[in-house]
C-alpha positions, 0 to 999 in steps of 0.5 A, a space after each residue: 744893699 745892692 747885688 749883681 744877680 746875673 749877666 747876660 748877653 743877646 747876639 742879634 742875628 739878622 736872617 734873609 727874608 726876616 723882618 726883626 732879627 733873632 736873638 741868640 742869648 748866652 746866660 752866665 755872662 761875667 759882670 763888667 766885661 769890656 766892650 771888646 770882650 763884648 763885640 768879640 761875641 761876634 767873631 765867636 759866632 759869624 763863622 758859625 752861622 751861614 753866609 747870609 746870616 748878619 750879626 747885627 749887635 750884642 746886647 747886654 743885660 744885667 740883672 740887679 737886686 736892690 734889698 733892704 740892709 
């Protein structure tokens, strides 16, 4: 049997002087979510970070458990 254990999602921020970027992650994200509802992640958080900070992605994780009926 298979069952949606959890969704998450990385915001991935890009700092000045930074080599990888930084990982904002949100837990308890919604299963299936659309890709606009996804990337709309990112106009939630542009106006928050400074001005030279990029939001470069979103990533999505979802976690599932497969069991034995």
């Amino acid at each position: 049997m298979k069952a949606h254990l959890e969704t998450s999602f990385g915001v991935m921020i890009q700092v000045p002087g930074e080599k990888n970027p930084v990982k904002q992650t949100m837990n308890n994200g919604i299963q299936g979510g659309g890709e606009n509802e996804i990337l709309g992640l990112m106009d939630v958080f542009g106006p928050l970070l400074p001005q030279d900070h990029e939001i470069t992605s979103v990533v999505e994780t979802e976690k599932t458990e497969y069991a034995a009926d």
